[in-house]
C-alpha positions as CSV (number, residue, x, y, z in Angstrom):
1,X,28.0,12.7,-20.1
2,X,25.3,13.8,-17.5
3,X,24.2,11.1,-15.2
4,X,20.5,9.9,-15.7
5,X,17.9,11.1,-13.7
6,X,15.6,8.4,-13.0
7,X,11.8,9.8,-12.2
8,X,9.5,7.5,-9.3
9,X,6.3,6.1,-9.9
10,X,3.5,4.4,-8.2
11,X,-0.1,3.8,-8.4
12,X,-2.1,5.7,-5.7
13,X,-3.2,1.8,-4.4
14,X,0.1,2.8,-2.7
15,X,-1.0,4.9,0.1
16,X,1.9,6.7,-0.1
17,X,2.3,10.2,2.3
18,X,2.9,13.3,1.4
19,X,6.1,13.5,3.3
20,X,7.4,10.3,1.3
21,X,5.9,11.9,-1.8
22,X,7.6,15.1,-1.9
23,X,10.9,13.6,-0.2
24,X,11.7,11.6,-3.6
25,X,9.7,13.7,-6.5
26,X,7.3,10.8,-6.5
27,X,5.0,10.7,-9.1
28,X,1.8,9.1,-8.2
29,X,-1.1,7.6,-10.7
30,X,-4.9,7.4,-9.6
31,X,-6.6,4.7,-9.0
32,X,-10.0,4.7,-10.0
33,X,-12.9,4.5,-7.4
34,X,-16.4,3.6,-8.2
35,X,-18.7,4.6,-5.3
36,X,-22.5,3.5,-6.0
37,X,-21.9,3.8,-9.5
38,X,-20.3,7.0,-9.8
39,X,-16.7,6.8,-10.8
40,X,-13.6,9.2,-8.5
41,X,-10.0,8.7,-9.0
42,X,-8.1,8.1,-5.6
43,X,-6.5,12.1,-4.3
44,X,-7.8,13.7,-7.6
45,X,-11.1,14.0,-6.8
46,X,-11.6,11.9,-3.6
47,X,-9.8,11.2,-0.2
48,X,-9.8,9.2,2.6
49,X,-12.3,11.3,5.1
50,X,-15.1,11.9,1.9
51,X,-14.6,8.3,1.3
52,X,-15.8,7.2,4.7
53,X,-18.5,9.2,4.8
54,X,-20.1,7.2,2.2
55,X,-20.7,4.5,5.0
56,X,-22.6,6.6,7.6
57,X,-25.6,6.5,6.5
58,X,-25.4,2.7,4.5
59,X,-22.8,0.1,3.0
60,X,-22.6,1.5,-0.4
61,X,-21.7,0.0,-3.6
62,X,-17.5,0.2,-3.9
63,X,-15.5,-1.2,-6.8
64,X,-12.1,-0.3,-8.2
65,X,-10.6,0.1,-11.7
66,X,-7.0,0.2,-13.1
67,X,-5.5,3.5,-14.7
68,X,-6.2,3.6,-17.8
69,X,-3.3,3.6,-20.3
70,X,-3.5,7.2,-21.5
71,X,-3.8,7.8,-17.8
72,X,0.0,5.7,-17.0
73,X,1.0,7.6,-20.5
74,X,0.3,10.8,-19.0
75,X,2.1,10.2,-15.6
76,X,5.4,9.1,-17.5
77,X,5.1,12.2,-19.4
78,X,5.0,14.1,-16.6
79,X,8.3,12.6,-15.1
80,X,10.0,13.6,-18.6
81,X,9.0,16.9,-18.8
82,X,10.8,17.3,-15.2
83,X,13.9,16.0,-16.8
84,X,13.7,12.4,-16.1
85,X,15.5,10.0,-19.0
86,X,14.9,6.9,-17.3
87,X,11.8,5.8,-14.8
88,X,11.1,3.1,-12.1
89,X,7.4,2.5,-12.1
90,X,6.2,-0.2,-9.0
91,X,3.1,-1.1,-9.1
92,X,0.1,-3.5,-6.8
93,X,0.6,-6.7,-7.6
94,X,-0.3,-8.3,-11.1
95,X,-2.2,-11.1,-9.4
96,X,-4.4,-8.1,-7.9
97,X,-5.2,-5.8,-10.8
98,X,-4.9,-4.6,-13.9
99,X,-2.6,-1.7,-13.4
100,X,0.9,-3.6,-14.3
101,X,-1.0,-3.9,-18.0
102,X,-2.0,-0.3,-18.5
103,X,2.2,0.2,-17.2
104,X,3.1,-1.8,-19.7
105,X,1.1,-0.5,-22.8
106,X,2.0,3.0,-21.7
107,X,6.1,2.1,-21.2
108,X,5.5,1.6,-24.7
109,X,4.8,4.9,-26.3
110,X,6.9,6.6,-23.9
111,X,10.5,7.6,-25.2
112,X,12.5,6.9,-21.9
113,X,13.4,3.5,-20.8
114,X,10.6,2.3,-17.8
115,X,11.5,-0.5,-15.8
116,X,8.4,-2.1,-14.3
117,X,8.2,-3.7,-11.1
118,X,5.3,-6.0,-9.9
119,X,5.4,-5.2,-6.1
120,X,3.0,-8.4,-5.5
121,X,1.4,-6.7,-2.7
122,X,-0.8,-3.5,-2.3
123,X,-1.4,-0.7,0.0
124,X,1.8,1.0,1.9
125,X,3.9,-2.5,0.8
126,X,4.1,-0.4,-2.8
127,X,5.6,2.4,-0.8
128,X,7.8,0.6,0.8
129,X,9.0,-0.7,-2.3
130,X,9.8,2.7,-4.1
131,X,11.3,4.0,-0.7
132,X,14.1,1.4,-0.5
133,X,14.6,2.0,-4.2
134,X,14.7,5.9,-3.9
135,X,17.2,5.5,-1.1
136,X,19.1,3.2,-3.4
137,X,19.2,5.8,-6.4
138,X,20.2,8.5,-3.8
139,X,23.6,6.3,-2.9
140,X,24.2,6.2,-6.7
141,X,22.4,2.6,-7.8
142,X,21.3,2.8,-11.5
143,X,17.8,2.2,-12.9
144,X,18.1,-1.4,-12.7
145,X,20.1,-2.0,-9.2
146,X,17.2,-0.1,-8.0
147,X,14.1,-1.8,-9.8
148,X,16.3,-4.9,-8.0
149,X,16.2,-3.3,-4.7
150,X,12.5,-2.6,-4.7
151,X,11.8,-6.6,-5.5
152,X,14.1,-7.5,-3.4
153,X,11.7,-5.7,-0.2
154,X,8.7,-6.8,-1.8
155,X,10.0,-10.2,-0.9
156,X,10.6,-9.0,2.7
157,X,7.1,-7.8,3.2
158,X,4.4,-8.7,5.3
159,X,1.1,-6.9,6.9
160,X,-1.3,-7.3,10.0
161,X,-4.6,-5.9,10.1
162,X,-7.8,-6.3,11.8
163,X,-11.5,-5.7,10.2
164,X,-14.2,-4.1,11.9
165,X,-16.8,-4.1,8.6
166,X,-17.7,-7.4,8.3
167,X,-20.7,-7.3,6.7
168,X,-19.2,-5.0,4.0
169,X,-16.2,-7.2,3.7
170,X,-19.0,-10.5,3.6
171,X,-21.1,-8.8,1.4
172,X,-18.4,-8.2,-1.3
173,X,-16.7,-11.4,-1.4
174,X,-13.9,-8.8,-1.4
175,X,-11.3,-10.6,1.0
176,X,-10.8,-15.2,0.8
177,X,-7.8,-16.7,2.8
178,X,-6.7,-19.9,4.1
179,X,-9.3,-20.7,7.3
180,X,-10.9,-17.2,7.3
181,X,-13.1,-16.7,9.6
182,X,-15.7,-13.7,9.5
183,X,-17.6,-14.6,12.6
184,X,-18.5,-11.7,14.6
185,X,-15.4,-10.9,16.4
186,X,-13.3,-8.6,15.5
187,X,-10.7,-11.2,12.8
188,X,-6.4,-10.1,12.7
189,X,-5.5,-11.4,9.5
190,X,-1.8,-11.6,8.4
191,X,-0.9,-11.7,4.6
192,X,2.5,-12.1,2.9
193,X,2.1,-11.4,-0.8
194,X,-1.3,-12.0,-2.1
195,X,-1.6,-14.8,0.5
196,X,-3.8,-13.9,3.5
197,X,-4.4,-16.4,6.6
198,X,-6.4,-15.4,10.2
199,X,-4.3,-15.6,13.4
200,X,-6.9,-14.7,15.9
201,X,-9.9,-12.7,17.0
202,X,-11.1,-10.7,19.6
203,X,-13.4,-8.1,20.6
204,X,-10.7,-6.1,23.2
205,X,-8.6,-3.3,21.7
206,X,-5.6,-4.2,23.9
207,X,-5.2,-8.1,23.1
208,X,-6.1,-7.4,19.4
209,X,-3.5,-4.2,19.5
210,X,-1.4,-7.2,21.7
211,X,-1.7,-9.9,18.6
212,X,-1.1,-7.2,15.9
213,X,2.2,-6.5,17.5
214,X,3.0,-9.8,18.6
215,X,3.1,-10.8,14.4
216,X,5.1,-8.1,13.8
217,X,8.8,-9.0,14.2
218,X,11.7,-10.8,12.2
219,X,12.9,-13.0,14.7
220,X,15.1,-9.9,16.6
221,X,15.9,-8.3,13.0
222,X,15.7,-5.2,13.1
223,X,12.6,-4.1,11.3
224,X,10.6,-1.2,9.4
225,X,7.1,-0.8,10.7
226,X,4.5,0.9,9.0
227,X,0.9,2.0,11.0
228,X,-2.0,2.6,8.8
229,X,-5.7,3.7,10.2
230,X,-8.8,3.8,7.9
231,X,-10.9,6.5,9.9
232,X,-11.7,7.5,13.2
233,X,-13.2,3.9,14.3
234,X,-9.3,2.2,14.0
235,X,-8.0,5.1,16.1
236,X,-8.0,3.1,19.5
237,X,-5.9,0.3,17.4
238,X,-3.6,2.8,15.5
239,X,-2.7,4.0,18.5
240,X,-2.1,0.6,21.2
241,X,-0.6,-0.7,17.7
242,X,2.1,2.2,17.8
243,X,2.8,2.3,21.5
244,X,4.0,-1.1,21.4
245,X,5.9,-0.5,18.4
246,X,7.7,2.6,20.0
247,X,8.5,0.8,22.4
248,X,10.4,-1.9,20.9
249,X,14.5,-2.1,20.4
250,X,13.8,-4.0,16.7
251,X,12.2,-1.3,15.0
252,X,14.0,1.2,13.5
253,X,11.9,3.1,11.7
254,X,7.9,3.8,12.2
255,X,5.9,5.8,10.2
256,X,2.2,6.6,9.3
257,X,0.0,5.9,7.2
258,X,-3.7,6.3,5.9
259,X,-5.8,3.5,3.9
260,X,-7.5,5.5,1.5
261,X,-10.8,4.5,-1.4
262,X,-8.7,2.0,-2.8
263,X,-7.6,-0.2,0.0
264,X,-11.0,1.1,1.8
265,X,-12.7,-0.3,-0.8
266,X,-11.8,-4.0,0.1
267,X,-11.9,-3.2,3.7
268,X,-13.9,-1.2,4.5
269,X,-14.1,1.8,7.5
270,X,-12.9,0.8,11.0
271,X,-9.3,-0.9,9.5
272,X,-6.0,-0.6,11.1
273,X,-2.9,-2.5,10.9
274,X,0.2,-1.9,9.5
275,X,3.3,-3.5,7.6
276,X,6.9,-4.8,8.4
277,X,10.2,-6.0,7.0
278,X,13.6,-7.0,8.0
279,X,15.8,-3.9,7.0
280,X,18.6,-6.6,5.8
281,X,18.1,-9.8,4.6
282,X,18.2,-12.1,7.2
């Protein structure tokens, strides 16, 4: 009997690279992006730099949307006709969005086996997800050892960021957590899940780049660390934020990312940060 080929699958709420991307055959579903009332899907039809531009001028009007089902449907079929029998499809967090549904209605008309997985996070926390599960499948682990694996780093997961757009991010209502406050300083929030909580401010790039990098450890575990910069306004932060990672004995792996419409769209331009986890439970 051949062995299964199990076929990748995330939702572009991901931010997943193109080096990650092509590395495992990743398939990747749009996000929609509604930008003063005109509707884009997230790297179809816009990316990160002609999101941004939106904002030079004013604070436009951003929402998001789930995939639709025929859109999910369409993705799956695309992993079939490549020769996948079985798929792992991680997805933002149900708590978050409606994307998890439209997986689900589509896992039913496809005829291959999908395992969902609720990542209960969003930007590169997805990615890091399906990564550990691609490496899984590559050492031989089956569809569901490897939908385990993915959970299993979701639970591992956390994020530090800081937010330069205030009054976008006031404006919207787009971001609540425990004691935020969006004061004029510059905030670092940290979240773990959908849970987000404040740990300072500032208005210096090296103590905020300082408290970013201060959060991100596992008590000496060794760690994967994760970058990501919205445009060129979190360039001074993306930048003190990886020194100080490169630097550091715990982490083992660092890599690059960019928030694009649909994280941006909750953000907002002048974002950096990045994610962490303990390689190993710990």
């Amino acid at each position: 009997m051949e062995p299964s080929v199990i076929g990748l699958l995330v939702d572009s709420s991901s931010q997943i690279p193109n080096g990650l991307k092509e590395r495992y055959d990743i398939e990747v579903v749009a996000i929609p992006v509604i930008m003063n009332g005109v509707e884009f899907l997230e790297g179809e039809t816009i990316d990160a730099d002609e999101f941004y531009r939106f904002f030079e001028d004013t604070v436009p009007y951003v929402s998001t949307s789930q995939p639709s089902p025929g859109q999910m449907l369409a993705a799956y079929q695309r992993l079939v006709d490549r020769g996948c029998d079985q798929i792992l499809s991680v997805h933002v967090a149900d708590s978050m969005s409606g994307t998890l549904n439209s997986a689900r209605l589509a896992a039913e008309k496809i005829a291959v086996p999908v395992r969902l997985v609720d990542s209960g996070t969003a930007s590169f926390g997805i990615s890091c997800c399906v990564w550990d599960a691609a490496e899984s499948i590559r050492n031989g682990a089956d569809l569901e050892t490897a939908a385990v694996v993915a959970e299993a780093t979701a639970g591992r997961l956390q994020s530090v960021f800081i937010l330069q757009a205030l009054d976008f991010v006031i404006k919207g209502g787009r971001i609540a957590g425990e004691g935020l406050r969006l004061t004029g300083e510059i905030p670092v929030l940290r979240t773990r899940g959908d849970l987000v909580r404040q740990l300072g401010t500032g208005t210096d790039v090296d103590d905020l780049c300082d408290q970013m990098a201060d959060a991100m450890h596992s008590d000496g575990a060794p760690i994967r660390a994760a970058v990501g910069i919205a445009d060129v306004a979190g360039q001074p932060f993306a930048d003190g934020l990886t020194k100080r990672l490169a630097d550091r004995a715990d982490v083992v792996d660092l890599v690059h990312y960019r928030i694009g419409p649909s994280v941006g769209a909750l953000t907002g331009p002048g974002t950096a940060g990045g994610f962490w986890y303990p390689i190993k439970d710990s």
